[in-house]
VMD Tcl script that builds the backbone (N, CA, C; Angstrom):
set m [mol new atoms 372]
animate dup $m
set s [atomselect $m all]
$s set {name element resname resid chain x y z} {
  {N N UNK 1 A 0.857 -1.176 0.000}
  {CA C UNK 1 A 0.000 0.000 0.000}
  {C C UNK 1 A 0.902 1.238 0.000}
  {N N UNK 2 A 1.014 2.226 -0.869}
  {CA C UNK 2 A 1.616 3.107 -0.776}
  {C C UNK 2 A 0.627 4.453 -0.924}
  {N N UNK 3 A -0.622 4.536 -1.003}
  {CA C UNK 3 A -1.760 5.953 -0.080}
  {C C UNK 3 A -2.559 5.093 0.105}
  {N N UNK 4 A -3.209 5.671 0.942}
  {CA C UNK 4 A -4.340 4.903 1.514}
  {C C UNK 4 A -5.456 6.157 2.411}
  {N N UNK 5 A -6.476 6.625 2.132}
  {CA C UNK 5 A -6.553 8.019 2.443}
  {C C UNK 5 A -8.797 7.169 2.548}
  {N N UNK 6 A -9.370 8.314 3.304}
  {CA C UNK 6 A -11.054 7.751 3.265}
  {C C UNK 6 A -11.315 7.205 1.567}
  {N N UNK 7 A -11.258 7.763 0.641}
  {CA C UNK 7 A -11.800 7.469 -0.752}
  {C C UNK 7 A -10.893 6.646 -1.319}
  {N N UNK 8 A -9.565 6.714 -1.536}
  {CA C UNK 8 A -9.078 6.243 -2.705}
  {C C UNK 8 A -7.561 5.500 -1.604}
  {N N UNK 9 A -7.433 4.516 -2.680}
  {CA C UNK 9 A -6.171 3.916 -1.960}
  {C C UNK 9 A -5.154 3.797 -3.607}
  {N N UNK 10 A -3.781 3.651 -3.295}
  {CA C UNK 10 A -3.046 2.890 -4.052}
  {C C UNK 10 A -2.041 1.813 -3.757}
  {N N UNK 11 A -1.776 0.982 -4.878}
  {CA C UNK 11 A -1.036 -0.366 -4.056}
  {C C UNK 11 A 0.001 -0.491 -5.456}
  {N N UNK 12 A 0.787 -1.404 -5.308}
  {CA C UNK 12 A 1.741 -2.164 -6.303}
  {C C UNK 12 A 1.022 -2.901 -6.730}
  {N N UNK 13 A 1.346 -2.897 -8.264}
  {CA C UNK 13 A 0.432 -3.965 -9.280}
  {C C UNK 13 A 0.953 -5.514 -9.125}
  {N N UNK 14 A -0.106 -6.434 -9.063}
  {CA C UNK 14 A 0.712 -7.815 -8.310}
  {C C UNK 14 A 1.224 -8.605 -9.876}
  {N N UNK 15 A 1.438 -7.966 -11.196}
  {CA C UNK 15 A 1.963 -8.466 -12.282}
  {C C UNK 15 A 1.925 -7.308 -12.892}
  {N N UNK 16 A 3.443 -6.091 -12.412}
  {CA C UNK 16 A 3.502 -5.361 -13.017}
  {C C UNK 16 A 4.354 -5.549 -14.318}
  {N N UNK 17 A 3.926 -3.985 -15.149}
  {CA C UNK 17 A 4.843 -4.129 -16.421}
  {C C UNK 17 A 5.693 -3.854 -16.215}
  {N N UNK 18 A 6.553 -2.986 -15.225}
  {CA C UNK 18 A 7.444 -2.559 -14.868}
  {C C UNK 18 A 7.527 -2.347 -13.613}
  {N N UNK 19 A 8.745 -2.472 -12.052}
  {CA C UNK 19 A 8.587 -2.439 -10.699}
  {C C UNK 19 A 8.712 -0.808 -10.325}
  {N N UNK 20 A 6.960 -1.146 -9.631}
  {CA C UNK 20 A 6.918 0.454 -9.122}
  {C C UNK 20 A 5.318 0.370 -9.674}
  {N N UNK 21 A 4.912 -0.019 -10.748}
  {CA C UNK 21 A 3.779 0.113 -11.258}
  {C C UNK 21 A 2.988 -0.121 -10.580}
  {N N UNK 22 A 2.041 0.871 -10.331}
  {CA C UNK 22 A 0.617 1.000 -9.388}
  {C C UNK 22 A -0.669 1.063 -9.986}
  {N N UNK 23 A -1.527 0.713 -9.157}
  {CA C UNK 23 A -2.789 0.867 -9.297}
  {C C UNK 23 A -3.468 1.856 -8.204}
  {N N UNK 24 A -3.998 3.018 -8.652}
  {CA C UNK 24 A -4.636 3.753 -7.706}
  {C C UNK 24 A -6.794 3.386 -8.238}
  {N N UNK 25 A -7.043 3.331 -7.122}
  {CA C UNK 25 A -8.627 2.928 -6.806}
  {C C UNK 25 A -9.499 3.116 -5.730}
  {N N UNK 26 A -10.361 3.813 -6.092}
  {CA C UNK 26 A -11.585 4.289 -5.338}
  {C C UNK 26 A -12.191 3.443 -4.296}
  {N N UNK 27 A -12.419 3.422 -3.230}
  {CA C UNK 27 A -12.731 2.584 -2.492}
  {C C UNK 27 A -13.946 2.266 -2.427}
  {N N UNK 28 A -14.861 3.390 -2.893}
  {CA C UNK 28 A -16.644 2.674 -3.132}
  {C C UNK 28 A -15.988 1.852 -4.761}
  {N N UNK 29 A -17.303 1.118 -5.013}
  {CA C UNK 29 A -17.247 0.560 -6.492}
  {C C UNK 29 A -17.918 1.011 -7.309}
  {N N UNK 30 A -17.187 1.272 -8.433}
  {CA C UNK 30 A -17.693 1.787 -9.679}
  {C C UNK 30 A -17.138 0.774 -10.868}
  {N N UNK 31 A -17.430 0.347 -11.809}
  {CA C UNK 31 A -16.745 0.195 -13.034}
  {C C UNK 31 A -15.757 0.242 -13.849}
  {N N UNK 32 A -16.563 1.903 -14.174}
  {CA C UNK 32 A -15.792 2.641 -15.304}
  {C C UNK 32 A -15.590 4.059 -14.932}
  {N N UNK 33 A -14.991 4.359 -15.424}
  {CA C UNK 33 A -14.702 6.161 -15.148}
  {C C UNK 33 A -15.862 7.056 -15.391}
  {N N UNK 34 A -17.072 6.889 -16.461}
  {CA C UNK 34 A -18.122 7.345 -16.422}
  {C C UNK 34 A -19.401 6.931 -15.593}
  {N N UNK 35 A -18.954 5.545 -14.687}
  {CA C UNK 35 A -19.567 5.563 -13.600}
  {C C UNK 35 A -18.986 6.354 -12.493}
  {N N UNK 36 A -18.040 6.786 -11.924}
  {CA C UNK 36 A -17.401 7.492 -10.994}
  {C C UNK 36 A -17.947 8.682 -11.164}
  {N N UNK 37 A -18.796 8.698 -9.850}
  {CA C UNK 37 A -19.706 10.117 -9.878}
  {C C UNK 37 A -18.771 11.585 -9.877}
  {N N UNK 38 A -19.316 12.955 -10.663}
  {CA C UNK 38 A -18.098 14.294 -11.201}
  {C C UNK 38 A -17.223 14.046 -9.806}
  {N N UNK 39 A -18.109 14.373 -8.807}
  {CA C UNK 39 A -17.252 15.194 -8.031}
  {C C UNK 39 A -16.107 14.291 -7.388}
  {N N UNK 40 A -15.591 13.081 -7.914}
  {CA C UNK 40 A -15.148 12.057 -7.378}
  {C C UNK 40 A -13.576 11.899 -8.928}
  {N N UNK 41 A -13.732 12.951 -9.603}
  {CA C UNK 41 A -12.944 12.507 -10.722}
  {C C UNK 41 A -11.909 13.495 -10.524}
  {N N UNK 42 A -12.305 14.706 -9.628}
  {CA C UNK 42 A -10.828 15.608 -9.598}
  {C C UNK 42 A -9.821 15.027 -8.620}
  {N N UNK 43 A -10.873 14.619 -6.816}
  {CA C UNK 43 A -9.482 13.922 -6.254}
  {C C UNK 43 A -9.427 12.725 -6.594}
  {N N UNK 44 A -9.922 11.756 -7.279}
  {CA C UNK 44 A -9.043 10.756 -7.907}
  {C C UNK 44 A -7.583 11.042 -8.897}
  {N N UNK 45 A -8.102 11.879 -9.506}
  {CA C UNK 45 A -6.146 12.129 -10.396}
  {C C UNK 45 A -5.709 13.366 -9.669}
  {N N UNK 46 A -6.124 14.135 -8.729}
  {CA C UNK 46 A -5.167 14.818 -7.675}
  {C C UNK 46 A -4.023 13.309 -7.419}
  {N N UNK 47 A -4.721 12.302 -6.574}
  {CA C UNK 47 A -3.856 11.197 -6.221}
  {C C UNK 47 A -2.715 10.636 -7.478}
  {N N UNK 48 A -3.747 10.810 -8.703}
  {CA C UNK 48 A -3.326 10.085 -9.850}
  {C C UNK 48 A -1.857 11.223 -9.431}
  {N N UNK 49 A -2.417 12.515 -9.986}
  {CA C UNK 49 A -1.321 13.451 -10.275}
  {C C UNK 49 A -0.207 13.188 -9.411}
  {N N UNK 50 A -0.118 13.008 -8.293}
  {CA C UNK 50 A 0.709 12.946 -6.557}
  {C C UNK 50 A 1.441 12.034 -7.401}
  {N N UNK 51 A 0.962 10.596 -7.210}
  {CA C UNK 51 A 1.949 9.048 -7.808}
  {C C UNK 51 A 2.554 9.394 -9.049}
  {N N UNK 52 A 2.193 10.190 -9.892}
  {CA C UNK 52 A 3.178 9.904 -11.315}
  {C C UNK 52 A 4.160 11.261 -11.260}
  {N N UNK 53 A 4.398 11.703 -10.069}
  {CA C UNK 53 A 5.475 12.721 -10.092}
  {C C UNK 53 A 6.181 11.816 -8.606}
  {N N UNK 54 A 5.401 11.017 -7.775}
  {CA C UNK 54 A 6.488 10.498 -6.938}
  {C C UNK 54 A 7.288 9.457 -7.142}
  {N N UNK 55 A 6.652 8.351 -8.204}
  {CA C UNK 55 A 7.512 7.212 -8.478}
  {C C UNK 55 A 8.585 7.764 -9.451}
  {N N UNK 56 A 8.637 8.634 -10.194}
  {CA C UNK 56 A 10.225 8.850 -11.249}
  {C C UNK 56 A 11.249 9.463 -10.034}
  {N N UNK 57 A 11.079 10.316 -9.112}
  {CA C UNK 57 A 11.361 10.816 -7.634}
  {C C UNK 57 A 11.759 9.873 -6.722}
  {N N UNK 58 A 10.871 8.283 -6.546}
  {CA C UNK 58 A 11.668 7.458 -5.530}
  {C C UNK 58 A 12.162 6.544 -6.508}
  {N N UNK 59 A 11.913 6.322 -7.663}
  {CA C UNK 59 A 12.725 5.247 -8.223}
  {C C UNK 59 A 13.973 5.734 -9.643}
  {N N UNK 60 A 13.514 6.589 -9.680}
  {CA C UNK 60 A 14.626 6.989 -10.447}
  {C C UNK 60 A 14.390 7.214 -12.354}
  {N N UNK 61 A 13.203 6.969 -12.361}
  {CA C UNK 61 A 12.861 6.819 -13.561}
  {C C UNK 61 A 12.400 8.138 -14.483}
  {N N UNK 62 A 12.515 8.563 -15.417}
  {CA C UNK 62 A 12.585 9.734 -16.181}
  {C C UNK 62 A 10.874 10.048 -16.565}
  {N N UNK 63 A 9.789 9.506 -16.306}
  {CA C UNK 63 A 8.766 9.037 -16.351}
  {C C UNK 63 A 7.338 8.656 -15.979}
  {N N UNK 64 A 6.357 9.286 -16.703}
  {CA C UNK 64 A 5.105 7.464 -16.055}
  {C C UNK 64 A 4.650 7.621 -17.159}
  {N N UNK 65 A 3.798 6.337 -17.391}
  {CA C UNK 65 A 2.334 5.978 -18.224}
  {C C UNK 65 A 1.281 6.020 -17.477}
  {N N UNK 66 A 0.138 6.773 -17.741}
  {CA C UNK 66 A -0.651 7.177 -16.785}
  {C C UNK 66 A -1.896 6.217 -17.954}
  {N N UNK 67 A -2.645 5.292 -17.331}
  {CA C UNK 67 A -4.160 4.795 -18.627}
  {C C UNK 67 A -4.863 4.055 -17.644}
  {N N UNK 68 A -6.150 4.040 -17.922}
  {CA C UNK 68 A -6.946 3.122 -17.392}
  {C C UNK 68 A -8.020 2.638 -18.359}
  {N N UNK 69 A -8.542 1.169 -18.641}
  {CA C UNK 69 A -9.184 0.987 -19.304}
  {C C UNK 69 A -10.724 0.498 -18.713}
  {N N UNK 70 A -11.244 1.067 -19.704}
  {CA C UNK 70 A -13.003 0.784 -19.286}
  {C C UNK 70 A -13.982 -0.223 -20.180}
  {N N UNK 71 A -13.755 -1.137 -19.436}
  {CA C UNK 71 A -14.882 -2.588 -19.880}
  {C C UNK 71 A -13.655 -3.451 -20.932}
  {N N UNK 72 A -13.325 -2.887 -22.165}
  {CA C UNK 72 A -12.503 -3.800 -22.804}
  {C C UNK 72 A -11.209 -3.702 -22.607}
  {N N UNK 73 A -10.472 -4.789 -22.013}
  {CA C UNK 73 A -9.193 -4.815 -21.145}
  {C C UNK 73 A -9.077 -4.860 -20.115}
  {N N UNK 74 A -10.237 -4.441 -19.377}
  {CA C UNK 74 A -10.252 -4.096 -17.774}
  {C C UNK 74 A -10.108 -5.512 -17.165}
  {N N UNK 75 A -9.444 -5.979 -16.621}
  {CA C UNK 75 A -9.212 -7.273 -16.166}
  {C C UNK 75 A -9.889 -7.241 -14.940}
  {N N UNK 76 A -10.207 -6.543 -14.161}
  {CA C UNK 76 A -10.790 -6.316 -12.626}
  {C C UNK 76 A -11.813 -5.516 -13.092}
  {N N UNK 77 A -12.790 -5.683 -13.005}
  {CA C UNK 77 A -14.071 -5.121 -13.211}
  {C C UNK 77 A -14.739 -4.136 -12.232}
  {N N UNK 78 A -13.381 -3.447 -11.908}
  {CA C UNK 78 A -13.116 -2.183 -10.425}
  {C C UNK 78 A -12.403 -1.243 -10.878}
  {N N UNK 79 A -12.772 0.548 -10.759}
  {CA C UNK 79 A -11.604 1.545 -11.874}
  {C C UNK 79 A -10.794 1.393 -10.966}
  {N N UNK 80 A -9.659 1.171 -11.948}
  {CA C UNK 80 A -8.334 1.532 -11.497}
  {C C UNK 80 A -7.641 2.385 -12.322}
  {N N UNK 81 A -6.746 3.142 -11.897}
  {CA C UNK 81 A -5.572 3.563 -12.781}
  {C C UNK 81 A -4.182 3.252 -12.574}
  {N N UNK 82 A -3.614 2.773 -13.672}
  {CA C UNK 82 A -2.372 2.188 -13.694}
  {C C UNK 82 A -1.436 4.100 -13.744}
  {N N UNK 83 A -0.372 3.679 -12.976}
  {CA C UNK 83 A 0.556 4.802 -13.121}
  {C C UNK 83 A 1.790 3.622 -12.869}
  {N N UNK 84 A 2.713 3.860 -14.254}
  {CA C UNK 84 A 3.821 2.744 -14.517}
  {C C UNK 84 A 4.754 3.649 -14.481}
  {N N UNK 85 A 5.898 3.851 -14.127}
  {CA C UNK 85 A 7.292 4.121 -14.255}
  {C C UNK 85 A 7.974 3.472 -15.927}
  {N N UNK 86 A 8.412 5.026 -16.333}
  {CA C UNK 86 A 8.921 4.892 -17.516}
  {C C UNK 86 A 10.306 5.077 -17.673}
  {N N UNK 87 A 11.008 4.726 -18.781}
  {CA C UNK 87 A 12.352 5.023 -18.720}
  {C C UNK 87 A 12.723 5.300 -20.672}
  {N N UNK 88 A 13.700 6.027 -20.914}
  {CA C UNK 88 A 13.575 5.599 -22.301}
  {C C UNK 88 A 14.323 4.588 -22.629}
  {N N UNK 89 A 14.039 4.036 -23.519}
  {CA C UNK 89 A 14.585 2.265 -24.048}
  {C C UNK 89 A 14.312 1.607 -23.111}
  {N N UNK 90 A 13.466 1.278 -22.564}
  {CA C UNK 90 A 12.474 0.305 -21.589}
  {C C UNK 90 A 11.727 -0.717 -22.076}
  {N N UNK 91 A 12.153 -0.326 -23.324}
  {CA C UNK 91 A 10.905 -1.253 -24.381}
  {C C UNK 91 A 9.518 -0.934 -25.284}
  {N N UNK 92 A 8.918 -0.077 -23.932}
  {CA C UNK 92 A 7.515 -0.072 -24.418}
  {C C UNK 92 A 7.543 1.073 -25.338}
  {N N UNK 93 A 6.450 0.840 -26.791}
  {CA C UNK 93 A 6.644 2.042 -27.801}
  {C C UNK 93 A 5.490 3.001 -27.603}
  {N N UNK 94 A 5.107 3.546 -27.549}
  {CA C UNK 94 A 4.038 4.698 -27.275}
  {C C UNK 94 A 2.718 3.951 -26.418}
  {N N UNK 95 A 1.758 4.115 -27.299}
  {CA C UNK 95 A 0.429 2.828 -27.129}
  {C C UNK 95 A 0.611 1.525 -26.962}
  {N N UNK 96 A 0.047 0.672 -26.575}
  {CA C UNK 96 A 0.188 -0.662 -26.577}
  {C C UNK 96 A -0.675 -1.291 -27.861}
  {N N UNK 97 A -1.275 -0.518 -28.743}
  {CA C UNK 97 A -2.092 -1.221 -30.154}
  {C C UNK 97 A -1.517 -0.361 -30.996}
  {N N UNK 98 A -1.891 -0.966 -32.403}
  {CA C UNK 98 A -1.302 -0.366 -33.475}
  {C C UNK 98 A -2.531 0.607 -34.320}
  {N N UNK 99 A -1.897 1.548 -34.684}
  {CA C UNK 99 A -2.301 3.495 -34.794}
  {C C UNK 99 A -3.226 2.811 -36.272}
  {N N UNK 100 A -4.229 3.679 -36.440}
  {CA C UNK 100 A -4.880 4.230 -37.836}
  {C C UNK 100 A -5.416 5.114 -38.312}
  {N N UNK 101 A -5.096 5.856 -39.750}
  {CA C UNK 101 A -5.390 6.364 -40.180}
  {C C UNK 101 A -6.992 6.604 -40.361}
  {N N UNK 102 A -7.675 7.926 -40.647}
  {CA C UNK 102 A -8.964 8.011 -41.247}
  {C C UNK 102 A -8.590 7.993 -42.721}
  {N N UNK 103 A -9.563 7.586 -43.352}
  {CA C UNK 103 A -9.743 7.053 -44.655}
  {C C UNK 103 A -9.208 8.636 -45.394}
  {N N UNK 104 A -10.152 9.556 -44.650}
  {CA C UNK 104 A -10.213 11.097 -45.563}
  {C C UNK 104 A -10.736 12.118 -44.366}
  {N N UNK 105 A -10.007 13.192 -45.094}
  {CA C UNK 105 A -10.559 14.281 -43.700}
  {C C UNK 105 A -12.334 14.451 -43.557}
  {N N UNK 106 A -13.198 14.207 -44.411}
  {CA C UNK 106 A -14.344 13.674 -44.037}
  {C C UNK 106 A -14.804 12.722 -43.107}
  {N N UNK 107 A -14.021 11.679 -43.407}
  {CA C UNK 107 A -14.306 10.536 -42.606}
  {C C UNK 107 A -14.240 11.109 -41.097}
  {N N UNK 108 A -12.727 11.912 -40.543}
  {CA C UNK 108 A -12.416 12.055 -39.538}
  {C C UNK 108 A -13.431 13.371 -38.852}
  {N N UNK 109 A -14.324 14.128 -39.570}
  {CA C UNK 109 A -15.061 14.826 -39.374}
  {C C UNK 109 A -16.205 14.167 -38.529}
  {N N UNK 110 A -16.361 13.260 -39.882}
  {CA C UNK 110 A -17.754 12.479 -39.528}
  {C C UNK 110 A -18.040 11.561 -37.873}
  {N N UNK 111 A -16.645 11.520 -37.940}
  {CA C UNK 111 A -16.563 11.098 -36.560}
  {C C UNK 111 A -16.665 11.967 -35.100}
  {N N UNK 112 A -15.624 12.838 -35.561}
  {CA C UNK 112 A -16.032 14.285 -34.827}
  {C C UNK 112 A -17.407 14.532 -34.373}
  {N N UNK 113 A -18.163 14.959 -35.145}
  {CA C UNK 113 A -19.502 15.343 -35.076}
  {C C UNK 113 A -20.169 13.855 -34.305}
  {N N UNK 114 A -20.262 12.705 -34.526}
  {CA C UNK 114 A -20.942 11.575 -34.279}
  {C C UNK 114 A -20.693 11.887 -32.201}
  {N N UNK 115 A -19.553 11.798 -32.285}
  {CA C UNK 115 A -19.070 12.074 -30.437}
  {C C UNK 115 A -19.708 13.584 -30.183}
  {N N UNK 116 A -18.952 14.783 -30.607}
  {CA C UNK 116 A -19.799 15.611 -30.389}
  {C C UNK 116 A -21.072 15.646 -29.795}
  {N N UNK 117 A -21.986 15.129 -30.402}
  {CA C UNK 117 A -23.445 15.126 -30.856}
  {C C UNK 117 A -23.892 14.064 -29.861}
  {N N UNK 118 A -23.076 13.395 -29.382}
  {CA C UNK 118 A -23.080 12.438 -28.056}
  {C C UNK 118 A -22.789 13.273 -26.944}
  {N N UNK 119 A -21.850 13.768 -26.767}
  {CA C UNK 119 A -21.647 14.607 -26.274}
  {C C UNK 119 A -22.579 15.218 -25.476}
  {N N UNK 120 A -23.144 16.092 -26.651}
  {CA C UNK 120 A -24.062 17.100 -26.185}
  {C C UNK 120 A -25.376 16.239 -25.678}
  {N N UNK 121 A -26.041 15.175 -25.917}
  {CA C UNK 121 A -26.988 14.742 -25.368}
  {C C UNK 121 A -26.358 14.501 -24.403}
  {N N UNK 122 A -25.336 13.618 -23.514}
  {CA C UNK 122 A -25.393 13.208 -22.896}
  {C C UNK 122 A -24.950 14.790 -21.507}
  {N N UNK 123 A -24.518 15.773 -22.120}
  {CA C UNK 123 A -24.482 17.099 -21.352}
  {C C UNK 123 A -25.940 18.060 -21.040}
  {N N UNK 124 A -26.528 17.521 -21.557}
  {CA C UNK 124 A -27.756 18.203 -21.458}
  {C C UNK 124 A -28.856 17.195 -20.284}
}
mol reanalyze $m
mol bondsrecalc $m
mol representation Tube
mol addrep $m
């Protein structure tokens, strides 16, 4: 356990990608990050923010990867956020999947607007 505070705790990942790699998590249960009610999303990455400036600080690393995934990948069906210690030539290349192009700057519009437009319903 390295915080441990009323809401949110963090611990060492028990099959990290790299040593140091944490998981910080909310202590009620939620899911996904769009289940984690607003007012619960600033001090969660306050903490986030704290861990990925203290592990390059106690371990020496030039670094973090800050991601959390929601529903596909999520191996624990509990939010977490991974904050990993980075280094350069460590291995890992940017993302962990491989990048794509939009077909045409339409296409990438069309997409735009589709979220947008989600967006806004779901803001209203």
């Amino acid at each position: 356990m390295v915080l441990d505070d009323e809401d949110f705790v963090a611990f060492l990942d028990a099959r990290p990608v790299f040593k140091g790699h944490l998981l910080v998590v909310p202590r009620r249960h939620y899911v996904t990050l769009a289940d984690l009610p607003v007012a619960q999303v600033g001090p969660l990455f306050e903490r986030v923010r704290l861990l990925s400036a203290a592990v390059p600080a106690a371990l020496g690393a030039q670094g973090t990867f800050v991601g959390l995934n929601n529903i596909v990948s999520q191996s624990v069906p509990h939010l977490h956020v991974h904050v990993v210690p980075r280094t350069k030539g460590d291995g890992l290349r940017g993302f962990f999947w491989p990048r794509h192009r939009y077909a045409s700057e339409e296409e990438a519009a069309e997409y735009a607007r589709r979220i947008g437009d989600a967006v806004t319903v779901m803001d209203s």
